[in-house]
LOSEGU-416851 format. One line per field, with one value per residue (C-alpha): residue number from 1; residue in one letter; x, y, z. Coordinates in steps of 0.02 Angstrom, whole numbers. Example, Ala and Ser with C-alpha at 12.3 -4.5 7.8 and 13.67 -1.06 7.14 Angstrom:
<recs>
mardren 1, 2
bakol A, S
xx 615, 684
yy -225, -53
zz 390, 357
</recs>
This chain:
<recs>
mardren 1, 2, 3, 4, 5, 6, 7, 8, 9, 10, 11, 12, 13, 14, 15, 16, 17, 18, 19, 20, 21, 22, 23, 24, 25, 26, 27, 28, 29, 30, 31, 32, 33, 34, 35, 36, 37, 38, 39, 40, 41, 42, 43, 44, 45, 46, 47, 48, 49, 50, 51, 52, 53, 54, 55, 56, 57, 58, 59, 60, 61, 62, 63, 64, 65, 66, 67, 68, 69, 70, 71, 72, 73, 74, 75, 76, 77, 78, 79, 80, 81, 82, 83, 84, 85, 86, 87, 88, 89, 90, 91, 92, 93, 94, 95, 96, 97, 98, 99, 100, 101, 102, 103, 104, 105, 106, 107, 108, 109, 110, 111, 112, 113, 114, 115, 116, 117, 118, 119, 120, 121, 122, 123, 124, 125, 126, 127, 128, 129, 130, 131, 132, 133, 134, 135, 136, 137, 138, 139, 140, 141, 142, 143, 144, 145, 146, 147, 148, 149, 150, 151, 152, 153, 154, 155, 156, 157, 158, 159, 160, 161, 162, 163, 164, 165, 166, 167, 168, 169, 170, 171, 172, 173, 174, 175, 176, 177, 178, 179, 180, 181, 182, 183, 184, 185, 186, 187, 188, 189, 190, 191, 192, 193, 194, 195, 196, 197, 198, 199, 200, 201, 202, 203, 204, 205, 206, 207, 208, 209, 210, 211, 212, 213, 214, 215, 216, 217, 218, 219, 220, 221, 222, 223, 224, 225, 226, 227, 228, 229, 230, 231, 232, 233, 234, 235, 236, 237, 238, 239, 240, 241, 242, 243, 244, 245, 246, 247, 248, 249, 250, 251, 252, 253, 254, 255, 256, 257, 258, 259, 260, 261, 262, 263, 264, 265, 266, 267, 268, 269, 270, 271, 272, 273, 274, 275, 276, 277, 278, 279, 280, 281, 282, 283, 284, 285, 286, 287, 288, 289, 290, 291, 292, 293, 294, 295, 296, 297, 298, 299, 300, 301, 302, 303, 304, 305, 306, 307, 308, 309, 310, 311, 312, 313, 314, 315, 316, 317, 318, 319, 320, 321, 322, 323, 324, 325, 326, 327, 328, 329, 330, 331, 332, 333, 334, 335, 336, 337, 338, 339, 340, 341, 342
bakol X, X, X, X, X, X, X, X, X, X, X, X, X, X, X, X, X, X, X, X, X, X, X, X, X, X, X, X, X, X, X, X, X, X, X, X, X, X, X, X, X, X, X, X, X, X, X, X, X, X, X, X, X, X, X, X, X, X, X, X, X, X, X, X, X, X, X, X, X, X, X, X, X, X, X, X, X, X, X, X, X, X, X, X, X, X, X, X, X, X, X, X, X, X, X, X, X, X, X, X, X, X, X, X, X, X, X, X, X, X, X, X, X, X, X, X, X, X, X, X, X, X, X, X, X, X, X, X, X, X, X, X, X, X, X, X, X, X, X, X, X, X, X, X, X, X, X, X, X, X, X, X, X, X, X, X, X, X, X, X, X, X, X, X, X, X, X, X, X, X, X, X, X, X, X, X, X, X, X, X, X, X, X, X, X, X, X, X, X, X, X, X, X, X, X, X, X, X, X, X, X, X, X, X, X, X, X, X, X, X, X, X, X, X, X, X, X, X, X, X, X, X, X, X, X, X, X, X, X, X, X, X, X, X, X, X, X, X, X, X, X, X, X, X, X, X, X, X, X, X, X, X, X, X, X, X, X, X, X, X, X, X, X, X, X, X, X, X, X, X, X, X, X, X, X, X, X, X, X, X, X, X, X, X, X, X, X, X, X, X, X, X, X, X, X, X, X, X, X, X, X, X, X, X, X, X, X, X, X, X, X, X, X, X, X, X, X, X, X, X, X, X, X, X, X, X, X, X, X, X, X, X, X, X, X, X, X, X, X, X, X, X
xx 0, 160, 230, 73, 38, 223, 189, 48, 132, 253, 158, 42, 216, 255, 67, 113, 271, 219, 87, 94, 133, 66, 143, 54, -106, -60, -106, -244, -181, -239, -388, -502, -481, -670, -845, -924, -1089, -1239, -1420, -1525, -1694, -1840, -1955, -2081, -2016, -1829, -1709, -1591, -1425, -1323, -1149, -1006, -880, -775, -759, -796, -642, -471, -373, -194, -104, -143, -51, 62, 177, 59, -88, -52, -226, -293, -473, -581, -775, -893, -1071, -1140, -1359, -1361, -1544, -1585, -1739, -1823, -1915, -1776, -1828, -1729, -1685, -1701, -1524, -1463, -1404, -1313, -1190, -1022, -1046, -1013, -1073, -1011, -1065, -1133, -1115, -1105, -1204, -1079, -1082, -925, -939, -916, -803, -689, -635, -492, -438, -266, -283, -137, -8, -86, -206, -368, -503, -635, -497, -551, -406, -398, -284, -335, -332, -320, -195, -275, -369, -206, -105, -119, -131, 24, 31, 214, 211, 143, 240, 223, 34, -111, -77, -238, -258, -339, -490, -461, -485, -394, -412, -474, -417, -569, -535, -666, -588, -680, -678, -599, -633, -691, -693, -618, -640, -819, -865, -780, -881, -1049, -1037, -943, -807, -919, -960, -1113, -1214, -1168, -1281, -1146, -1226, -1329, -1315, -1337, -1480, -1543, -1511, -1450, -1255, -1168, -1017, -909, -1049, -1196, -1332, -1251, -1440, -1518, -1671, -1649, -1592, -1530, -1421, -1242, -1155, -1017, -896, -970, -857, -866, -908, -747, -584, -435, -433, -323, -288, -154, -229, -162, -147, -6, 73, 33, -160, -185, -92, 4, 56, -33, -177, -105, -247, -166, -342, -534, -519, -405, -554, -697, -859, -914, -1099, -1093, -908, -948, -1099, -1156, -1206, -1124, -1165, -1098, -1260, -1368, -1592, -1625, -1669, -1558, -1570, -1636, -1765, -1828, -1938, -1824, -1719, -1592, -1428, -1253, -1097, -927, -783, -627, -554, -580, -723, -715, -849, -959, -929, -1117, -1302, -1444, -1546, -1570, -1433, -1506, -1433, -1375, -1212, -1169, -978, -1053, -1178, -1102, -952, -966, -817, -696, -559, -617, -501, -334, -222, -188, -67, -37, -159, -286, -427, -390, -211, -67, 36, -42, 104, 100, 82, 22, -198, -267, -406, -586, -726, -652, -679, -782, -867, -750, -825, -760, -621, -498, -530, -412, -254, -267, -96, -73
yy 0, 126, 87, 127, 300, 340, 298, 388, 561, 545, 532, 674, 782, 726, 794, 948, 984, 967, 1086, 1242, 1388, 1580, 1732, 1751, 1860, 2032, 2084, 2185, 2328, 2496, 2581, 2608, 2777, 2840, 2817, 2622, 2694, 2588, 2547, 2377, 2408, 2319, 2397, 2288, 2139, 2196, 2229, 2378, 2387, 2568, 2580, 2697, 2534, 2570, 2429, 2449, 2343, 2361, 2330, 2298, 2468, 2496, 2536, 2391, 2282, 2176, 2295, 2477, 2532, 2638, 2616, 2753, 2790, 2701, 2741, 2539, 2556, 2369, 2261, 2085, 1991, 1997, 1835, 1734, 1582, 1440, 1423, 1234, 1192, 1350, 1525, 1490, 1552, 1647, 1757, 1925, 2008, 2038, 1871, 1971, 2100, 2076, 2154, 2284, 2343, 2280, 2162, 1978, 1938, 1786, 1804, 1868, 1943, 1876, 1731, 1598, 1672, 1852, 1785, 1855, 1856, 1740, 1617, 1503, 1482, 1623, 1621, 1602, 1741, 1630, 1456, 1427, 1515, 1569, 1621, 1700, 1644, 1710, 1738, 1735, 1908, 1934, 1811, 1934, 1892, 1994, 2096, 2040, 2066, 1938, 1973, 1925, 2088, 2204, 2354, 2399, 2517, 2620, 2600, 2471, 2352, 2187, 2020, 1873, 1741, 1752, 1914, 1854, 2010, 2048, 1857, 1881, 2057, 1977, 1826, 1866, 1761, 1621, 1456, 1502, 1515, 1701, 1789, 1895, 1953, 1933, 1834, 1920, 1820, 1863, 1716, 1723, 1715, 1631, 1592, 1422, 1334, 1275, 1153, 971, 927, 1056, 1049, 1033, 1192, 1090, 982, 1028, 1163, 1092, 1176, 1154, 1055, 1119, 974, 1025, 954, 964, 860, 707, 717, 807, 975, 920, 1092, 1170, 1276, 1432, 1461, 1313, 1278, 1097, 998, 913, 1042, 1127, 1262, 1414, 1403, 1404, 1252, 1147, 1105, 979, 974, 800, 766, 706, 726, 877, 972, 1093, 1069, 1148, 1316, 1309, 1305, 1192, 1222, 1200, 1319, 1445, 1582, 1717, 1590, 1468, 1400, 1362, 1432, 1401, 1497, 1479, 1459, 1537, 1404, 1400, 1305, 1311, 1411, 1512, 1614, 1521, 1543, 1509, 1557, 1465, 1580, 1744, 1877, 2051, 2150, 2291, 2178, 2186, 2246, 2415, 2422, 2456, 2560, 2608, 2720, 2606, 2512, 2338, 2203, 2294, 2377, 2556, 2642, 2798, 2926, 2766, 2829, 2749, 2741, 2840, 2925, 2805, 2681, 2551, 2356, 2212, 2149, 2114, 2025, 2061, 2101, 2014, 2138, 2173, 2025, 1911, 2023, 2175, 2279, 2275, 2428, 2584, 2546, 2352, 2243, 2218
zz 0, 43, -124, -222, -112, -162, -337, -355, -257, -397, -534, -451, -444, -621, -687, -598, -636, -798, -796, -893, -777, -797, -708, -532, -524, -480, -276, -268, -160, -254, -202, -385, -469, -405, -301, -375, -419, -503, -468, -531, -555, -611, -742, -826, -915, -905, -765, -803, -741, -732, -686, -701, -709, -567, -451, -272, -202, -217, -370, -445, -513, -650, -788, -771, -886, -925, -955, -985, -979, -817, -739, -798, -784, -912, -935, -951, -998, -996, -985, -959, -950, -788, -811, -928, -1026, -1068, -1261, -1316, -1355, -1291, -1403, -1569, -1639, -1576, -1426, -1488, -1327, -1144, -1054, -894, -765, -581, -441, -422, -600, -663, -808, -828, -1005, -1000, -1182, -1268, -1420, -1447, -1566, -1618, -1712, -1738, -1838, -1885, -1740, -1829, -1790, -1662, -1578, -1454, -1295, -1124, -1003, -866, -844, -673, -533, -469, -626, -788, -993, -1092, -1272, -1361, -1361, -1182, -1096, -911, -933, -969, -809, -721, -530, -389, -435, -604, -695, -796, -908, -1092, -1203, -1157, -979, -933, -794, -811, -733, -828, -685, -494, -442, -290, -169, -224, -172, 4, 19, -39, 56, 234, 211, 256, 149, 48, -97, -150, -291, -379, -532, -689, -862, -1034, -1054, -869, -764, -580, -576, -420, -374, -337, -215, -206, -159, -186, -196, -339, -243, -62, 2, 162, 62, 119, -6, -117, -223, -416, -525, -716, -868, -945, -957, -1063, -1225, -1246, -1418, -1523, -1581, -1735, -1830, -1945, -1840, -1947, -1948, -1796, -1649, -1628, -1482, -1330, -1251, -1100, -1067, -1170, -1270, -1257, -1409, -1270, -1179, -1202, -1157, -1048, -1003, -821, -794, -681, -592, -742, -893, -1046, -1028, -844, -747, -672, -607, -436, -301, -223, -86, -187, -304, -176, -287, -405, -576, -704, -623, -683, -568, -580, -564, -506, -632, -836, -907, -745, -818, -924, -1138, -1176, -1137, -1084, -1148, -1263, -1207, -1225, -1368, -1229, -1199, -1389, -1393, -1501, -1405, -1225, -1325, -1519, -1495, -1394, -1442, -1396, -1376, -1429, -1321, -1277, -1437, -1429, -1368, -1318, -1217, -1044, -1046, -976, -1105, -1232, -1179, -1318, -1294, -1346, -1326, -1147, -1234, -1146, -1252, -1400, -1558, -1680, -1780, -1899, -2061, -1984, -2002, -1854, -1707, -1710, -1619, -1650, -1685, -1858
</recs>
């Protein structure tokens, strides 16, 4: 029995070791440039969300190395369903909107722009912003990260900070530090957001709480591409198309949410859960996102999904860099925004 324990340590140190490894998240330890200020309302069939985008917890400094963007006011009008229905099969089609906003007003968007050799952004094969819960993605280019902070956020071009994974000091606000099932924002598509636990049985609010495992998991085969317009090599996690969906493997379902009752719907709801491992925030919708989280939508003018050139509204002294990824650009037809890498 020693032996076997011993073998199986080892090969659990091997696995590790050979893990791909991200820079560290950056400490939040910078009070936000501003006053968090936004309101959710109810008004007939919609609930309204209106934020000025600055976070209400501490943040990273920003600029940094990895980001040189700062935090700067936004004016988000965003609207979701107040009584969401469930699409059969879920939304089709690539997500070209923001996937959510949480209850302070900052929004949810786990995507990135940089894509596999600089390619062009209707390319699949975008990087991860996130290696782990702990570390960041890097991109060839970006290899000190993509300067996000604990709470898993960084900046925009247009100065929108946003929240690539838990945001990790909201949670510990909203839920007291204690082991609970924490409401932290809204879907797109106007389902109840939560975060990491809940109900091991979906509809016994006395079950005990359990950490939600996601359906994903890294694929086993080759990626088998070219090397020019498609990655090769074993998946390691540095993209979105490294992962796999598998029915039953975890507690949600494929769009990273699961019905059963919670706190704030005792008698029941579709709600989606935030994970601490891959898609941290869920990639798809249950239902019909609300065209107010269209990338044009919440900013015509901005430069979404490149980073700050010269003179980039957001940024100090325009310092130039490479993409923090975020709200992922304009659609595949499109021309590329102002201030994008060529």
């Amino acid at each position: 029995m020693k032996a076997l324990l011993s073998a199986f340590l080892f090969a659990a140190g091997l696995s590790a070791a050979d893990s791909p490894k991200g820079p560290a998240l950056k400490e939040a330890d910078a009070n936000p440039p501003g006053q968090n200020k936004v309101t959710i309302t109810v008004k007939g069939e919609k609930r309204v969300i209106e934020s000025n985008g600055i976070p209400d917890h501490k943040v990273a400094t920003f600029p940094n190395r990895g980001n040189p963007n700062a935090i700067s006011e936004q004016k988000y009008h965003l609207e979701v369903p107040a009584n969401p229905k469930p699409l059969e099969g879920g939304a089709t089609g690539r997500m070209m909107s923001a996937w959510g906003v949480a209850l302070n007003g900052i929004v949810f968007d786990p995507g990135t722009a940089e894509v596999f050799n600089d390619g062009e952004r209707s390319n699949p094969w975008h990087y991860e912003a996130l290696m782990s819960n702990t570390e960041m993605g890097t991109t060839p280019r970006i290899k000190v990260g993509l300067g996000l902070d604990q709470n898993h956020g960084h900046v925009q071009p247009n100065g929108a900070y946003h929240y690539h994974g838990l945001p990790t000091l909201l949670i510990e606000r909203l839920g007291g530090g204690d082991k609970k099932m924490t409401h932290v924002g809204w879907a797109a598509d106007g389902f109840p957001v939560y975060a990491v636990y809940a109900y091991a049985k979906p509809e016994d609010p006395k079950s005990e709480l359990k950490k939600m495992k996601s359906s994903y998991r890294l694929k086993t085969t080759d990626r088998g591409g070219d090397g020019k317009i498609t990655p090769v090599g074993k998946p390691d996690g540095s993209f979105g198309l490294d992962f796999e969906y598998v029915a039953g493997s975890g507690d949600l379902d494929e769009f990273g949410g699961r019905a059963g009752v919670t706190p704030e719907f005792p008698k029941g709801t579709y709600y989606y859960v935030l994970t601490e491992e891959y898609p941290f925030i869920p990639r798809k919708f249950k239902g019909t996102p609300d065209p107010s989280f269209s990338k044009q939508a919440m900013d015509p003018h901005a430069n979404l999904g490149g980073q700050g050139g010269p003179g980039a509204k957001g940024g100090k002294k325009g310092k130039k860099g490479p993409p923090p990824g975020g709200f992922g650009g304009p659609p595949p037809d499109g021309p590329p925004p102002e201030g994008a890498p060529k």
